[in-house]
PyMOL Python script that loads the backbone (N, CA, C, O; Angstrom):
from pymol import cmd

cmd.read_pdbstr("""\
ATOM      1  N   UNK A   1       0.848  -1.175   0.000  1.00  0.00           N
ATOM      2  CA  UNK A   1       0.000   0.000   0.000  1.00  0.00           C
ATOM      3  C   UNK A   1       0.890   1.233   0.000  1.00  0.00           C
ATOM      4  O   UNK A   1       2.062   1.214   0.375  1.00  0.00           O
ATOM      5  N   UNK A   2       0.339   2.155  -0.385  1.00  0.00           N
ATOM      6  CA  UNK A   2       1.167   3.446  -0.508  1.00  0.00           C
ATOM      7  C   UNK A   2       0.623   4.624   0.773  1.00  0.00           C
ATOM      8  O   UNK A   2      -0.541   5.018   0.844  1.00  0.00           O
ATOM      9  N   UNK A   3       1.501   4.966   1.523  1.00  0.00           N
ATOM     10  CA  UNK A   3       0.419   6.463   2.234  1.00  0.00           C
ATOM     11  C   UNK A   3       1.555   7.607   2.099  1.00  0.00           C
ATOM     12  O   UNK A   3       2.603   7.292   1.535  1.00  0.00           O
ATOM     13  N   UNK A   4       1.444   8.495   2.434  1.00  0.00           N
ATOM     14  CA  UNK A   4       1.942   9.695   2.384  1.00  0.00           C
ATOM     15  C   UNK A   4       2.422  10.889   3.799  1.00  0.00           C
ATOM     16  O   UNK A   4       1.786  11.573   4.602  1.00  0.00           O
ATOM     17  N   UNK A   5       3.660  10.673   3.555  1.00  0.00           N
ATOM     18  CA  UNK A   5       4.262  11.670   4.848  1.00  0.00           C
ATOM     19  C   UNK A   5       4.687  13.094   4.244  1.00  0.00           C
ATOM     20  O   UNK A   5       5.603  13.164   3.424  1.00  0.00           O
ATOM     21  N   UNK A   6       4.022  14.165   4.657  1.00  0.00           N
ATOM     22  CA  UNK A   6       4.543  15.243   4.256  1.00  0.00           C
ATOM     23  C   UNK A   6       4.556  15.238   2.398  1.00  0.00           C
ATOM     24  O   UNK A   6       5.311  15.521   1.467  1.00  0.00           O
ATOM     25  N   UNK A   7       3.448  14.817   2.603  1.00  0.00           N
ATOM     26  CA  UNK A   7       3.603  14.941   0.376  1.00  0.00           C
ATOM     27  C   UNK A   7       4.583  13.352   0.048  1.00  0.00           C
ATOM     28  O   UNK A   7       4.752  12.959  -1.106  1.00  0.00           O
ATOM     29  N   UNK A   8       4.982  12.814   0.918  1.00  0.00           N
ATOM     30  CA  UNK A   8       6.071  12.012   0.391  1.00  0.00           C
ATOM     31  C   UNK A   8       5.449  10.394   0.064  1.00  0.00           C
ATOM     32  O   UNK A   8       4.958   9.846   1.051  1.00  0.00           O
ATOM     33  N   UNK A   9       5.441   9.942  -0.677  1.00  0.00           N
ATOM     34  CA  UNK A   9       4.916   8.849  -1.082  1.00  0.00           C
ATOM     35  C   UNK A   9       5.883   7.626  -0.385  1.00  0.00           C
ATOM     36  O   UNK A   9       7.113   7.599  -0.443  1.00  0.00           O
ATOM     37  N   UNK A  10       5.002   6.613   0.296  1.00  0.00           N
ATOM     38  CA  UNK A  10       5.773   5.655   0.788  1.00  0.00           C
ATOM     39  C   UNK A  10       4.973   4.048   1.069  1.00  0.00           C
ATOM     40  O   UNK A  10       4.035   3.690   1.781  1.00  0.00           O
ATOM     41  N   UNK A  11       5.833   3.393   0.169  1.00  0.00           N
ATOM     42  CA  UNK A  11       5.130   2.060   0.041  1.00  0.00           C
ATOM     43  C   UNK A  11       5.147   1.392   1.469  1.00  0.00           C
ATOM     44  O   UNK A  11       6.154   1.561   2.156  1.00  0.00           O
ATOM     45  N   UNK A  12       4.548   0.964   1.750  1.00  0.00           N
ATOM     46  CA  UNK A  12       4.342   0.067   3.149  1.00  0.00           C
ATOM     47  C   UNK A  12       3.856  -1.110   3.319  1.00  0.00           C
ATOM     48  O   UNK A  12       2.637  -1.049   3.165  1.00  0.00           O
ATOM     49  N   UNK A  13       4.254  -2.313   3.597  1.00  0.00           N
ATOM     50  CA  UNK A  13       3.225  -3.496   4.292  1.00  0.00           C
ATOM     51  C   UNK A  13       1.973  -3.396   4.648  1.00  0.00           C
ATOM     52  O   UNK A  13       1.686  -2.334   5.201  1.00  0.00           O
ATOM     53  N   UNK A  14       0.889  -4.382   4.469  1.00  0.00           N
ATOM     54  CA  UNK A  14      -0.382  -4.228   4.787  1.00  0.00           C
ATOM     55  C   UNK A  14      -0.426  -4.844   6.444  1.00  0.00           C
ATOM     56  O   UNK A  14      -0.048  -5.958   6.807  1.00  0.00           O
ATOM     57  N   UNK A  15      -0.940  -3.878   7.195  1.00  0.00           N
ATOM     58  CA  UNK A  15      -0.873  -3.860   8.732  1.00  0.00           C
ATOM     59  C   UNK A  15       0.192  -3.128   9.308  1.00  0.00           C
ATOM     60  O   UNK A  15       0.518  -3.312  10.481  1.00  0.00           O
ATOM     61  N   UNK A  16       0.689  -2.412   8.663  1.00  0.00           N
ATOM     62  CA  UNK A  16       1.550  -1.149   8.959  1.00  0.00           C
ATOM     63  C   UNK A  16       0.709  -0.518   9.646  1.00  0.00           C
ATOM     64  O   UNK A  16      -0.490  -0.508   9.365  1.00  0.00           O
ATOM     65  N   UNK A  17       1.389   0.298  10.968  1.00  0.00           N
ATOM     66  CA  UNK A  17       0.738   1.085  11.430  1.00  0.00           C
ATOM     67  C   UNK A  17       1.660   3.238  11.261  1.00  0.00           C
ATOM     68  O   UNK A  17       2.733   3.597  10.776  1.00  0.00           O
ATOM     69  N   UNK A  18       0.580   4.001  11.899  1.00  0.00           N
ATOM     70  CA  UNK A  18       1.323   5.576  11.826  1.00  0.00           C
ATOM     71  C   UNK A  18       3.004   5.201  12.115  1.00  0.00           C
ATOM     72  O   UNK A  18       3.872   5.434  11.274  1.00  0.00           O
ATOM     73  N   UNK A  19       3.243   4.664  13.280  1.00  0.00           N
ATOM     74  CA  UNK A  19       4.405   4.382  13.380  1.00  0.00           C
ATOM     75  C   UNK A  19       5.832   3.934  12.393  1.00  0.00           C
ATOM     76  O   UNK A  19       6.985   4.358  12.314  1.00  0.00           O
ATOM     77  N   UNK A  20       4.930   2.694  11.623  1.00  0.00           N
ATOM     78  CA  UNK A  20       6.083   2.061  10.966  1.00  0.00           C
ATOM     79  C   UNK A  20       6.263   3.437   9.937  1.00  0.00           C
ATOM     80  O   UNK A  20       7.460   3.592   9.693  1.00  0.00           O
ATOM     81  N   UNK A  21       5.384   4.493   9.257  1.00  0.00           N
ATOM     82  CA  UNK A  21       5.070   4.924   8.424  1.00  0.00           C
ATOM     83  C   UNK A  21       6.067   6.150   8.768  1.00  0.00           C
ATOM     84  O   UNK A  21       6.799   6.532   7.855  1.00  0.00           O
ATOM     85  N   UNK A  22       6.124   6.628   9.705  1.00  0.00           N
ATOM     86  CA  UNK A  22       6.856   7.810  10.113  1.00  0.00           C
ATOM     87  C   UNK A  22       8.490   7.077  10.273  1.00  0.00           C
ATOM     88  O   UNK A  22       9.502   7.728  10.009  1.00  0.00           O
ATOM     89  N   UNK A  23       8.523   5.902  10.657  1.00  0.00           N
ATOM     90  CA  UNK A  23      10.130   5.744  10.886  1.00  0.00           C
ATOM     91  C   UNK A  23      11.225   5.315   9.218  1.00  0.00           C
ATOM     92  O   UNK A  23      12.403   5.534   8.935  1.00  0.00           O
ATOM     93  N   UNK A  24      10.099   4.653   8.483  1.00  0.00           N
ATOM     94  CA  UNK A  24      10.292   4.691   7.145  1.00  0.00           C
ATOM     95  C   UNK A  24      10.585   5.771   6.237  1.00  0.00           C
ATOM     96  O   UNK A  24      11.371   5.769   5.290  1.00  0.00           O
ATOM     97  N   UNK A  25       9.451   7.175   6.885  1.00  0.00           N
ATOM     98  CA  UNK A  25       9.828   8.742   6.447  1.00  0.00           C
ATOM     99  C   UNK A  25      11.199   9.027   6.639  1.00  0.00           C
ATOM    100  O   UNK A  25      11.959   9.628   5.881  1.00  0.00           O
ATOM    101  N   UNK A  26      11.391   8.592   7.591  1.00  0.00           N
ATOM    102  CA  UNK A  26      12.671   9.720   8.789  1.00  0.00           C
ATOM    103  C   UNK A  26      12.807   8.993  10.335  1.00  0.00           C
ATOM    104  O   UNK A  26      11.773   8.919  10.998  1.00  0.00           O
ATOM    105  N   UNK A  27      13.726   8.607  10.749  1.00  0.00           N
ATOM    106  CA  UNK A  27      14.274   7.757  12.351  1.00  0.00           C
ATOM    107  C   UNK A  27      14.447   8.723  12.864  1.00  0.00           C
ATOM    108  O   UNK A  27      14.451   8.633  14.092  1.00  0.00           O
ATOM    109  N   UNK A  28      14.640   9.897  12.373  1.00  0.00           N
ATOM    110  CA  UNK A  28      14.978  11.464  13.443  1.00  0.00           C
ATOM    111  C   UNK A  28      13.705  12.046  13.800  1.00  0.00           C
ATOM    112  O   UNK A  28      13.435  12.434  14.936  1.00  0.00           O
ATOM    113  N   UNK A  29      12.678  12.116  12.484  1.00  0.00           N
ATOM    114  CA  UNK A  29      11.643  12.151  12.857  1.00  0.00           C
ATOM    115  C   UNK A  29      10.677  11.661  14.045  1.00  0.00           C
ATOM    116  O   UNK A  29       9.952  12.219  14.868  1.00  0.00           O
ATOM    117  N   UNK A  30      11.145   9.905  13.616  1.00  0.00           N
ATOM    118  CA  UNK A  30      10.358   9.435  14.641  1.00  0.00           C
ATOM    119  C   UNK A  30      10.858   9.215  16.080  1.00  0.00           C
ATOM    120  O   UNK A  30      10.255   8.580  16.946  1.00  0.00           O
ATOM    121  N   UNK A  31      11.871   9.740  16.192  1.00  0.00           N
ATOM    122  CA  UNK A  31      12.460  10.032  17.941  1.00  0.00           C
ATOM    123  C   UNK A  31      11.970  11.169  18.674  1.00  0.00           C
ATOM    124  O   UNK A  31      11.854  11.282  19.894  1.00  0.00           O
ATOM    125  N   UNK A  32      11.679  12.054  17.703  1.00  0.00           N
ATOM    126  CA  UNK A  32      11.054  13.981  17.686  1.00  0.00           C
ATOM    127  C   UNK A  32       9.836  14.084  18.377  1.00  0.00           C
ATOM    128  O   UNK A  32       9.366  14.877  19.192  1.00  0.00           O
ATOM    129  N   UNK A  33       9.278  12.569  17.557  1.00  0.00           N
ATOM    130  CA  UNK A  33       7.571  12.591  18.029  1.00  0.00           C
ATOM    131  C   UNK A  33       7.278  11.649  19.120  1.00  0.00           C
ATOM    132  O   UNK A  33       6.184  11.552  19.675  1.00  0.00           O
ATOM    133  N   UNK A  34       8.595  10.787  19.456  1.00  0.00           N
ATOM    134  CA  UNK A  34       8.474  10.001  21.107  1.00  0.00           C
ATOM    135  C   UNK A  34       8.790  10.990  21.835  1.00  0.00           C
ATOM    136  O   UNK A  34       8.000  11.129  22.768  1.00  0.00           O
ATOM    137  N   UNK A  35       9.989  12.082  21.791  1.00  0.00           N
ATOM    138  CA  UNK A  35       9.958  13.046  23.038  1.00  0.00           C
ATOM    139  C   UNK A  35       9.191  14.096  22.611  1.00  0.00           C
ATOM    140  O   UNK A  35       9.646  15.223  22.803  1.00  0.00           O
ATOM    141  N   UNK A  36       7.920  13.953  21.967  1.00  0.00           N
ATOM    142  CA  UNK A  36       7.174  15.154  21.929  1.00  0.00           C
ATOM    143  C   UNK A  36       7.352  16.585  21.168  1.00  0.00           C
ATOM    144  O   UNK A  36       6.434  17.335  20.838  1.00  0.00           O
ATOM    145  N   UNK A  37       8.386  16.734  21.020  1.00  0.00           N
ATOM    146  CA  UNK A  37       9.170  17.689  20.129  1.00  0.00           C
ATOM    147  C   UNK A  37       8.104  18.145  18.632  1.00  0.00           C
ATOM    148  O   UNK A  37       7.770  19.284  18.306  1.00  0.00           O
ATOM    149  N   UNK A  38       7.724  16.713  17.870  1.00  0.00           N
ATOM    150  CA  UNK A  38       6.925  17.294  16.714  1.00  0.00           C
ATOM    151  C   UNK A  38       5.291  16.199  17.334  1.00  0.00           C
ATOM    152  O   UNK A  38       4.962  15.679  18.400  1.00  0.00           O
ATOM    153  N   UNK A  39       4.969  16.257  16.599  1.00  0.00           N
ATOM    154  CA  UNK A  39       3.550  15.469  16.478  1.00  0.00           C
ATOM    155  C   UNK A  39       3.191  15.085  14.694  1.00  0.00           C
ATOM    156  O   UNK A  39       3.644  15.548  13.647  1.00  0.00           O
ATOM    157  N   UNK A  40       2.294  14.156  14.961  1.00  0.00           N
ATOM    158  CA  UNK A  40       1.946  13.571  13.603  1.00  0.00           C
ATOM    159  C   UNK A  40       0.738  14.201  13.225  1.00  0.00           C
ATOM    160  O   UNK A  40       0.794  15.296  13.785  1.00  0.00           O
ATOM    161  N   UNK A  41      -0.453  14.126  12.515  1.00  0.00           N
ATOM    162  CA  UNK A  41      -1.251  14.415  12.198  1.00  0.00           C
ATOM    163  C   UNK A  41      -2.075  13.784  11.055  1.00  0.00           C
ATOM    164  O   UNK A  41      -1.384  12.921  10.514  1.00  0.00           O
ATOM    165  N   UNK A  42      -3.321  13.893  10.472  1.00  0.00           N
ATOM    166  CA  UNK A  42      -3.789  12.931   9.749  1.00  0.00           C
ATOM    167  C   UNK A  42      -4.197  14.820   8.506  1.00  0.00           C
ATOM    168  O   UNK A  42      -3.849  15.964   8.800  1.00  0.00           O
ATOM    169  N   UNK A  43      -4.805  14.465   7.536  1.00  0.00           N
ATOM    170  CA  UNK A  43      -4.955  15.387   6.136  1.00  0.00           C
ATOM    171  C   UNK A  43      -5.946  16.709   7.133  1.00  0.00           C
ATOM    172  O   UNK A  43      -5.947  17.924   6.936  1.00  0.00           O
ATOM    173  N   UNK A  44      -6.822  15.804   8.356  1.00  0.00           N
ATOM    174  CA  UNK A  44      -7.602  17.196   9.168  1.00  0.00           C
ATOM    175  C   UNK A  44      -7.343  18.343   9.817  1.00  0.00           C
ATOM    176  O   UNK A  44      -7.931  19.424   9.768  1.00  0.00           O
ATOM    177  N   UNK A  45      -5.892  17.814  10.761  1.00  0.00           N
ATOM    178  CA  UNK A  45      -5.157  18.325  11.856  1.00  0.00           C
ATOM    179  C   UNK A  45      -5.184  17.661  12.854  1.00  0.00           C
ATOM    180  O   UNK A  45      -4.323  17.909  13.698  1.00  0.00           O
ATOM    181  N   UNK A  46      -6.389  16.348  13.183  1.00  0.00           N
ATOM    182  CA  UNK A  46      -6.111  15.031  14.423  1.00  0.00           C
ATOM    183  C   UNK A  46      -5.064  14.665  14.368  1.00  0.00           C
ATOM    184  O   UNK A  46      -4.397  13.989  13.585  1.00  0.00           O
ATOM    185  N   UNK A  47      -4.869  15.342  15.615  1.00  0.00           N
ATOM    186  CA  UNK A  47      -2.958  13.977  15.935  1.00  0.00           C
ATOM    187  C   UNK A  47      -3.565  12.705  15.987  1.00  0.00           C
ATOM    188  O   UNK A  47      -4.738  12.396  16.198  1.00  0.00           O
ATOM    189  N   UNK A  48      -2.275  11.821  15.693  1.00  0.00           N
ATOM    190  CA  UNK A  48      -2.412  10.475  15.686  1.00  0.00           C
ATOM    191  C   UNK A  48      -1.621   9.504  16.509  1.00  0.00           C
ATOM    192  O   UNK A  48      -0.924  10.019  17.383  1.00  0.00           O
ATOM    193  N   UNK A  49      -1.602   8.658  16.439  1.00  0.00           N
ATOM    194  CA  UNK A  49      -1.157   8.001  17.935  1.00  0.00           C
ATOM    195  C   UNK A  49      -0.189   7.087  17.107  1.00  0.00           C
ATOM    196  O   UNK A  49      -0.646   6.452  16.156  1.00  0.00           O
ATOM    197  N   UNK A  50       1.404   6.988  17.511  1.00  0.00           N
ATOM    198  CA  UNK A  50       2.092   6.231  16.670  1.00  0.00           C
ATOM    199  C   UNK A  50       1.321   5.045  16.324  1.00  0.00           C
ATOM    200  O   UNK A  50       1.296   4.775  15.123  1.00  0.00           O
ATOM    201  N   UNK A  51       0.743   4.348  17.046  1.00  0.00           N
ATOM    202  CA  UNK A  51       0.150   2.743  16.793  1.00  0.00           C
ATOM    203  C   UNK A  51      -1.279   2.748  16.128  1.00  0.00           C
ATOM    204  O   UNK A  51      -1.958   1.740  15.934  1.00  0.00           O
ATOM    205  N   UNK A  52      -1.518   3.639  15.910  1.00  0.00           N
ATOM    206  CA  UNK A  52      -2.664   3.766  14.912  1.00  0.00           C
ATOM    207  C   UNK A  52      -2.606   3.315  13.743  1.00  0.00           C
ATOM    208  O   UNK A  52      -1.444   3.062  13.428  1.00  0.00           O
ATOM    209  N   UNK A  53      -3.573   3.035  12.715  1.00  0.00           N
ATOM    210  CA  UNK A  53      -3.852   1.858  11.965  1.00  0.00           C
ATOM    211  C   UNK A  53      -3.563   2.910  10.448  1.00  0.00           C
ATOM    212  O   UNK A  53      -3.809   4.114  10.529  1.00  0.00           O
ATOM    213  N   UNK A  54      -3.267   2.573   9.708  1.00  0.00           N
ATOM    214  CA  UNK A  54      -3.071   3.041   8.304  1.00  0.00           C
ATOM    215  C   UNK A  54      -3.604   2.526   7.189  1.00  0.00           C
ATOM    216  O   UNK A  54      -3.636   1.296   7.139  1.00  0.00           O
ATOM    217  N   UNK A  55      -3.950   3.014   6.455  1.00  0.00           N
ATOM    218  CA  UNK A  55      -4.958   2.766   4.870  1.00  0.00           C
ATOM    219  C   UNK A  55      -4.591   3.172   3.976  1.00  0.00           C
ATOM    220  O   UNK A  55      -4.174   4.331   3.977  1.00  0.00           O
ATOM    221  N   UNK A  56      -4.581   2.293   2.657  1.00  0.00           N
ATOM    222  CA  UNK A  56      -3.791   2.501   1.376  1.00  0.00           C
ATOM    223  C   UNK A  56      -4.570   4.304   0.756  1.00  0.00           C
ATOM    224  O   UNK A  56      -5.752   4.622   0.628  1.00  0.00           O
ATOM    225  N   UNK A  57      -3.168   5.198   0.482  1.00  0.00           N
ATOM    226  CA  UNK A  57      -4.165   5.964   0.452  1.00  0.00           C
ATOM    227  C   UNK A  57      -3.964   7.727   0.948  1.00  0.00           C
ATOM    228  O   UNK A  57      -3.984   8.790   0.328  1.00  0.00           O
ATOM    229  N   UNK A  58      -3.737   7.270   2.636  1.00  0.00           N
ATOM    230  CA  UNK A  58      -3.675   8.181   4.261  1.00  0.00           C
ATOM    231  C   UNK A  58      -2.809   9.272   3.981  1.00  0.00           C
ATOM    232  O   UNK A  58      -1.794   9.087   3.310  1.00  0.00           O
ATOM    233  N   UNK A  59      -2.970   9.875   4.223  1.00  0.00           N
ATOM    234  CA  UNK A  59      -1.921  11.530   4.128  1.00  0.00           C
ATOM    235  C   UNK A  59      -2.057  11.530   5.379  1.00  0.00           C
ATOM    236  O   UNK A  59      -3.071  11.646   6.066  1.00  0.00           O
ATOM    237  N   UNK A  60      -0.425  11.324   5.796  1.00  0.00           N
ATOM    238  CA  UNK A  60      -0.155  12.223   7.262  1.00  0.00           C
ATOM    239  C   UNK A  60       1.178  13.830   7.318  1.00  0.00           C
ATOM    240  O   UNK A  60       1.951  14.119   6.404  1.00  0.00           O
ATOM    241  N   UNK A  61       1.067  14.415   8.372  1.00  0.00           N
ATOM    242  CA  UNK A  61       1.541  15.352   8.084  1.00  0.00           C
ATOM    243  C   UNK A  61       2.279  15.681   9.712  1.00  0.00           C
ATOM    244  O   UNK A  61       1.631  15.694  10.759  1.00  0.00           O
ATOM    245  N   UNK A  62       3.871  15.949   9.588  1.00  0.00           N
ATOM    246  CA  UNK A  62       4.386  15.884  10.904  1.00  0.00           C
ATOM    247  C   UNK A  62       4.922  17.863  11.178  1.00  0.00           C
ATOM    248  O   UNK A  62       5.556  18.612  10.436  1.00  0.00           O
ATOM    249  N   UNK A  63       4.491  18.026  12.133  1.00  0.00           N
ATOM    250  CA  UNK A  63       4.859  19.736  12.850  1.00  0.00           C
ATOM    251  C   UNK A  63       5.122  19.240  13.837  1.00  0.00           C
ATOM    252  O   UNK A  63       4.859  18.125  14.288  1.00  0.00           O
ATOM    253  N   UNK A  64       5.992  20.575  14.453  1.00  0.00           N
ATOM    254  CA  UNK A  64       6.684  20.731  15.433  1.00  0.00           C
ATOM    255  C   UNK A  64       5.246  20.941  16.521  1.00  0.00           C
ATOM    256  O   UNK A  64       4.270  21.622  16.209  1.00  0.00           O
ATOM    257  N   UNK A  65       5.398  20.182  17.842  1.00  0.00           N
ATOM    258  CA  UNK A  65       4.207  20.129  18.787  1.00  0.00           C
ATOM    259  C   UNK A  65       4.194  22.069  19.267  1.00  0.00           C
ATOM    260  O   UNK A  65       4.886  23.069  19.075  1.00  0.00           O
ATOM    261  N   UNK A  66       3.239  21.772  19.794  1.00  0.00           N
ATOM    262  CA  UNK A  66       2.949  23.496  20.266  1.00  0.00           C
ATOM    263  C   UNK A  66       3.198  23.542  21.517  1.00  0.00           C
ATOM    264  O   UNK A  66       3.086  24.603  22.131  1.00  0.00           O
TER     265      UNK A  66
END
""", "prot")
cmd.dss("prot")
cmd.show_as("cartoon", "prot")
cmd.util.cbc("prot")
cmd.orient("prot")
């Protein structure tokens, strides 16, 4: 399946979750968003929870937390 980080297209395993999806983006990334530093987000502005479920498809989008 394909989803999308930041515009970025990224093939993934089926049962991938936000997690695998962000560390596949970027490993710096995904250390940013364990100490809170950025957050993830889905195409609305809902943060998302690393272990959340992903769909061929998903636009997520990572900022710096507030």
């Amino acid at each position: 399946m394909t989803v999308f980080v930041n515009e970025e297209p990224l093939r993934l395993f089926r049962g991938a979750n936000v997690g695998d999806a962000i560390m596949k983006y970027s490993e710096s990334i995904f250390r940013d968003i364990l100490s809170r530093r950025k957050v993830v987000t889905n195409a609305t502005g809902k943060a998302l929870p690393l272990q959340g479920d992903v769909h061929d498809g998903d636009r997520f989008v990572v900022t710096s937390s507030q």
